[in-house]
Every structure is written in structure tokens, then in C-alpha cells.
N, C-alpha and C positions, 0 to 999 in steps of 0.2 A: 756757219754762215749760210753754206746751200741748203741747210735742214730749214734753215728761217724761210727762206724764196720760196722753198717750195711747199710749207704749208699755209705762204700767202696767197698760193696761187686761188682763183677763184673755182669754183665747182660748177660744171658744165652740166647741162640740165638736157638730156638723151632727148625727150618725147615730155613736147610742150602743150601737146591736145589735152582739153581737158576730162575729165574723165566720166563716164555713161553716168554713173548715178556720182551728185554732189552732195555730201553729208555735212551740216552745219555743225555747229558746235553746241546747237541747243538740241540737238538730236542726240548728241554725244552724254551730252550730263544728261538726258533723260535714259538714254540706254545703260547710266552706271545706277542712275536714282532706280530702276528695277531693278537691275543685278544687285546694287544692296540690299532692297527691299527682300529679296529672295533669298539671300544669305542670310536674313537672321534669323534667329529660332522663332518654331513658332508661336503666340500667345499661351499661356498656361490655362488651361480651363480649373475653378475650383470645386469640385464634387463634393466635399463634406466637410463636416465642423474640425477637423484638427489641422487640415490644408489651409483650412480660409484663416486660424491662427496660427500658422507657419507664415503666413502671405501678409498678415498684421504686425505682426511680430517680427518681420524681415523689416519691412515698410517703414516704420515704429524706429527700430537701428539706428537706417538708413537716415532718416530727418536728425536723430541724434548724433550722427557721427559727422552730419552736414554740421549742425552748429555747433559741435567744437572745433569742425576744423575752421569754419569762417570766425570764429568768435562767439561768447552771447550777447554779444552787443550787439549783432546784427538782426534789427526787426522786423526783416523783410524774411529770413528764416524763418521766425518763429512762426508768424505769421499763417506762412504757409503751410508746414507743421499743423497749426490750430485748426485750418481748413480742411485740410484734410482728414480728421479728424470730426471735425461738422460734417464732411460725405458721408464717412460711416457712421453717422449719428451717435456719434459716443460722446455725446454734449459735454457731459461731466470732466472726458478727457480734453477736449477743446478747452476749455474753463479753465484746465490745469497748466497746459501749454499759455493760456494769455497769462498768467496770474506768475508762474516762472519768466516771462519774456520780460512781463513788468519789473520783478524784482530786480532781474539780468541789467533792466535798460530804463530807470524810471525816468529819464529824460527826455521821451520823444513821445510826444502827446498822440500822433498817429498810433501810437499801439493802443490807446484809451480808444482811441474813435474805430479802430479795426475789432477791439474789443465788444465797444457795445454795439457794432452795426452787426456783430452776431449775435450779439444777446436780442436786439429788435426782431432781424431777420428770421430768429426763432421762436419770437409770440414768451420769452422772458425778460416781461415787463418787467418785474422786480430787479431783476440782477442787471438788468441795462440804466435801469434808477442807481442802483447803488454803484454801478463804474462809472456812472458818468457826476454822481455827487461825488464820486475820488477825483476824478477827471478836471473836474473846476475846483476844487480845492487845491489839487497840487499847480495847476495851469492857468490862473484866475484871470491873468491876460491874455487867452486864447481865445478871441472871439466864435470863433465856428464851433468849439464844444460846447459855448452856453445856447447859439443858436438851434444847435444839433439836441441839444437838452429839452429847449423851450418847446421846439418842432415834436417833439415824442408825446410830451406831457395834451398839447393842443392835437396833435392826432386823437389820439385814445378818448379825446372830449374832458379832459382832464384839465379846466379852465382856474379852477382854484391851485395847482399843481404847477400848469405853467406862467399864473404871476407870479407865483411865490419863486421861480424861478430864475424872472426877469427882475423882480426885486434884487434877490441877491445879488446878482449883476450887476446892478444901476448903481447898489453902494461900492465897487470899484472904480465908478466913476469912467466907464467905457467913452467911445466916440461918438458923436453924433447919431454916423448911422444906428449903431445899438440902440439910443432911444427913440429913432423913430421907429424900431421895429417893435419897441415896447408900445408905442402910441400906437402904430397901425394895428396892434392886435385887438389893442382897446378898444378902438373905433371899428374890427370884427366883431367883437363879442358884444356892444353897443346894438350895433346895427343886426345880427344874428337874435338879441331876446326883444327887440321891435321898439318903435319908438317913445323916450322918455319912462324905457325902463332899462337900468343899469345895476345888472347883478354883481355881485362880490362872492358871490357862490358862499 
């Protein structure tokens, strides 16, 4: 009972001046943010061709042993994975990574579109044609991959390429807006080869 009383007693504070220099608490996490910063080792430099494939090859693992532990279902993994893969330019390995992700995950149209926005992003036309003709076959109700289809073909000036596009389209019988973006193209390419002449390329 008296052990109770007396560690309710309150604690008596000696010297209530405050004190010469006052240290915030955002000075505090900045004083730990360099002492980590400092503790960790320092960067690896790579000097020759069997380090920089120890440093790939670790790298490489690493993303593989991420997506078995999350799953392969997850296509924000693979993704990443792919990408970095497009840094080191090893296009063919990027390719092989989306082409696994797909198999791993054929239900989520974002890996078609993370797909060919690297195949654009890298000037292969061809292989962003042929995933995104996968892309709309398997997703034919996903309006933004036929958009994203239609937009490639009409960049490149490829005007016979992206009707044939929007046709396919139109026979799924889309929303409104999809066919006024088929009319608004028509009424560009109208108005682009000048008046009262309408190409069919």
C-alpha cells in the first residue's frame, strides 16, 4: 500500500530556467538523417565487365525473388522488373519480363498498356502493333487501349492504319464518345488533305 503512495507521488522539477540553446525536434531527426546517412556503406563503384555482371546478376535475383515472394500476380512487380531492364538497355530482357508477367497475369489490361508504352517509348513500332493487336483482342471493351492503339498509328502518319483501327472498334459497338473520336479524326484528315478532297489512303 505505501509502495503505491509513493510512486504516485509527483516528481519535483530542481531548475525550471530554460535552457541556453533550445533544440527542436526537427533538428533532432535531421541530426539522426546524417548519422544514418553516414553509417551506411559507401556506394560501389563498377570498374570492369565481370563486376557490372555480378551487379546484374545480383540485381536480376533480387526482382526475382521480389516476385515470388509477393506473388506473380502482382503487376506492379513485374513491371518494375521490365524497367529496369529498359535502363540497361537489354530491350530483348525487358520483352521477356512483360511476355512472363502476361502469362503470370493475363487479366489486367495495365500490363498490355505498360507493355507497349515501352515498345513506343523505344521507336518498336512493330512490337507495340503486335501487343496492342493482343491488347484489344483479349480487352475489346477497354476503351483507352483502342484509343492508345488509334493515337500510335495517327502519330507515325499512318492514316490507313489508324482507320482500320477504329473500324475494328466501331464493330464492338463502343460509346458515343468512341465514335465521335472516330468522326473527329475524320473531319482531321478531311481538313489536313484540303478542301473537297477525302483520302481513303
Amino acid at each position: 500500500m505505501a509502495k503505491t503512495e509513493l510512486s504516485a507521488r509527483p516528481v519535483r522539477v530542481k531548475n525550471k530556467t530554460p535552457a541556453p540553446i533550445q533544440i527542436t525536434a526537427e533538428q533532432i531527426l535531421r541530426e539522426q538523417a546524417k548519422s544514418d546517412s553516414l553509417s551506411r556503406p559507401p556506394a560501389s563503384q563498377i570498374t570492369d565487365e565481370i563486376e557490372l555482371g555480378q551487379y546484374l546478376d545480383k540485381k536480376r535475383k533480387n526482382f526475382e525473388n521480389l516476385i515470388r515472394r509477393v506473388g506473380p500476380t502482382n503487376p506492379a512487380a513485374w513491371t518494375n522488373y521490365a524497367r529496369w531492364e529498359e535502363s540497361q538497355h537489354d530491350f530483348a530482357r525487358a520483352r521477356s519480363v512483360f511476355e512472363r508477367a502476361l502469362s503470370a497475369h493475363r487479366f489486367d489490361h495495365t500490363l498490355f498498356l505498360n507493355y507497349a508504352a515501352f515498345e513506343m517509348r523505344n521507336k518498336f513500332l512493330n512490337h507495340a502493333r503486335n501487343v496492342w493487336d493482343r491488347a484489344v483482342s483479349v480487352f475489346p471493351r477497354v476503351d483507352q487501349l483502342w484509343y492508345k492503339y488509334a493515337h500510335l498509328e495517327e502519330m507515325i502518319g499512318n492514316t490507313s492504319g489508324a482507320r482500320r483501327v477504329f473500324d475494328q472498334w466501331m464493330r464492338w459497338e463502343p460509346d458515343r464518345e468512341a465514335w465521335l473520336s472516330y468522326v473527329r479524326f475524320e473531319l482531321g484528315m478531311r481538313r489536313s488533305n484540303g478542301p473537297g478532297r477525302f483520302s481513303r489512303d
